[in-house]
C-alpha positions as a printed Julia matrix, in Angstrom:
151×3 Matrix{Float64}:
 153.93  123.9   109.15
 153.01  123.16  112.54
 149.3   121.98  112.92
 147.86  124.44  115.37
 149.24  127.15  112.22
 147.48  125.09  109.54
 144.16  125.24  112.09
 144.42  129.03  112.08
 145.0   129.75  108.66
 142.04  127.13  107.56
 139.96  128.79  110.23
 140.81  132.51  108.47
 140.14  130.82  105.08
 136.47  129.66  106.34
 135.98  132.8   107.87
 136.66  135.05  104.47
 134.78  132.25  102.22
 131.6   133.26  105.02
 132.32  137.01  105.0
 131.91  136.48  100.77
 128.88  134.81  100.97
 127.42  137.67  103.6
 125.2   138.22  100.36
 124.19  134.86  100.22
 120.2   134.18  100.16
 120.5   130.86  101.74
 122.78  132.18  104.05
 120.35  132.52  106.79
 118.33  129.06  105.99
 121.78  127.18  106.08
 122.64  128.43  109.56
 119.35  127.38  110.98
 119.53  124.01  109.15
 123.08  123.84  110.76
 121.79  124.0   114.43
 118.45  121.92  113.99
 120.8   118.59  112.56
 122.99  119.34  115.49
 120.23  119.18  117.25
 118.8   115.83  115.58
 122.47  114.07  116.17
 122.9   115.18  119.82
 121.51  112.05  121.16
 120.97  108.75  119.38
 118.88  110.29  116.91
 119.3   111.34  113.76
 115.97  109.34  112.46
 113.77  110.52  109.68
 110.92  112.35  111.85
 113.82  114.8   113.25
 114.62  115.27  109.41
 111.1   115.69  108.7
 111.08  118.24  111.52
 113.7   119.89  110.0
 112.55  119.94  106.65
 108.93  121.79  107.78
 110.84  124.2   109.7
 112.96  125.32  107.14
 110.34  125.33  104.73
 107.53  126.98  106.93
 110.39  129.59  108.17
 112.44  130.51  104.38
 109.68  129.08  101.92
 112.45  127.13  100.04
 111.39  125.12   97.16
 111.69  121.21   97.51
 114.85  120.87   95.26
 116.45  123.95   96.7
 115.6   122.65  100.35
 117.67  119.08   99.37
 120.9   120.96   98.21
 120.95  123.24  101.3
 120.39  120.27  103.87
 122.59  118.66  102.07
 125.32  121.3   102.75
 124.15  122.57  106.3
 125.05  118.83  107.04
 128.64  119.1   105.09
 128.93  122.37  107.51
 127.49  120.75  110.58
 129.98  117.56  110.23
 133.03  120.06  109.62
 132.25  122.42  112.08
 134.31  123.62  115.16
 131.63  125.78  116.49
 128.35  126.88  116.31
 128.64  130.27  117.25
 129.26  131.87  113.8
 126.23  130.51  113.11
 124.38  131.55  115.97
 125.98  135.01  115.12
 124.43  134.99  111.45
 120.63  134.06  112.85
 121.3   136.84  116.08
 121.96  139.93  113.35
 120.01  138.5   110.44
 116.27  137.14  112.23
 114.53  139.69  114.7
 113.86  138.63  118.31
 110.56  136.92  117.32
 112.19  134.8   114.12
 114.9   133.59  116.72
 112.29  132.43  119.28
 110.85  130.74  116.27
 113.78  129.26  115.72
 114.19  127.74  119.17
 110.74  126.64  119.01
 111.98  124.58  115.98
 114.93  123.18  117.93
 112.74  121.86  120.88
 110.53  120.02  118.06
 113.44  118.51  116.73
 114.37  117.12  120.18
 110.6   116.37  121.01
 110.53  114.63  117.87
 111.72  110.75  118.83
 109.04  111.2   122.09
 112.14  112.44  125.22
 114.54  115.12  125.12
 117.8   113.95  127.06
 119.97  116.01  128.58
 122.27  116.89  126.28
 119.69  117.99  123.75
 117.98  120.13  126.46
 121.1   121.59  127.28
 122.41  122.22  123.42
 119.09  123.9   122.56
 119.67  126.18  126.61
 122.6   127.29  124.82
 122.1   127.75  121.74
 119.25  129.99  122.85
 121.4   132.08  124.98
 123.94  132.15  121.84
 120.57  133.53  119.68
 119.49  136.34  122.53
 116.48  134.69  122.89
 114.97  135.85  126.83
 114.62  132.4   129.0
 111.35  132.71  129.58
 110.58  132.53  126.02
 112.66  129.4   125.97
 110.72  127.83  128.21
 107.79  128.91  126.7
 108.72  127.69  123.16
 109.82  124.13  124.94
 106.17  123.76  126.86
 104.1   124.95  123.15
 106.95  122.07  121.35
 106.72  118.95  123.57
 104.47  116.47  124.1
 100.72  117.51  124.99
């Protein structure tokens, strides 16, 4: 089988294993995990205040408890490292958070990229569109990157 055939069909595969977990509690915590590592890889980061970063916001936000927060980052990080795109992921948080969770959300992102002292461009621009992807106004965006960065 040609390899652009075996792309699709693992693509449709991955897309009816997420339509079966559409019940999934964790569903929505996963997704945001997903997009706050990508954001904690996008430069030369990675360290462990960005994962601390991550871990408060996806306690604060889904009140996991500690061993159910390891097993999810640990996944979300599977995801993130397999991933093609963000935007089904963006799509879960759009029709599962309301406007104000998703600014929340963004607010997160900009910590994570605060959260080594810069924000380069790349991170700025990943968390620009990942905002847009979420619906979240850009005013709010800016907003949420002024209240997240450095005093």
């Amino acid at each position: 089988m040609p390899d652009f055939l075996q792309n699709l069909r693992d693509l449709l595969h991955d897309r009816d294993a997420a339509d079966r977990r559409a019940d999934d509690p964790h569903a929505l915590p996963r997704a945001a995990a997903v997009l706050l590592l990508e954001i904690s890889v996008t430069d030369a980061g990675g360290d462990e205040a960005e994962r601390a970063v991550i871990e408060r916001a996806i306690r604060a936000r889904f009140e996991l408890p500690a061993e159910d927060l390891d097993a999810l980052l640990r996944e979300a990080e599977r995801l993130r490292e397999d991933a093609v795109s963000l935007h089904d992921y963006t799509h879960r948080l759009r029709t599962g958070l309301s406007v104000d969770e998703r600014a929340e959300l963004v607010g997160w992102l900009w910590r994570v990229a605060w959260a080594d002292g810069e924000v380069g461009r790349h991170e700025e621009h990943l968390v620009r569109r990942l905002a847009d992807l979420l619906g979240v106004p850009h005013r709010e965006f800016i907003r949420r990157k002024h209240e997240a960065g450095p005093a």
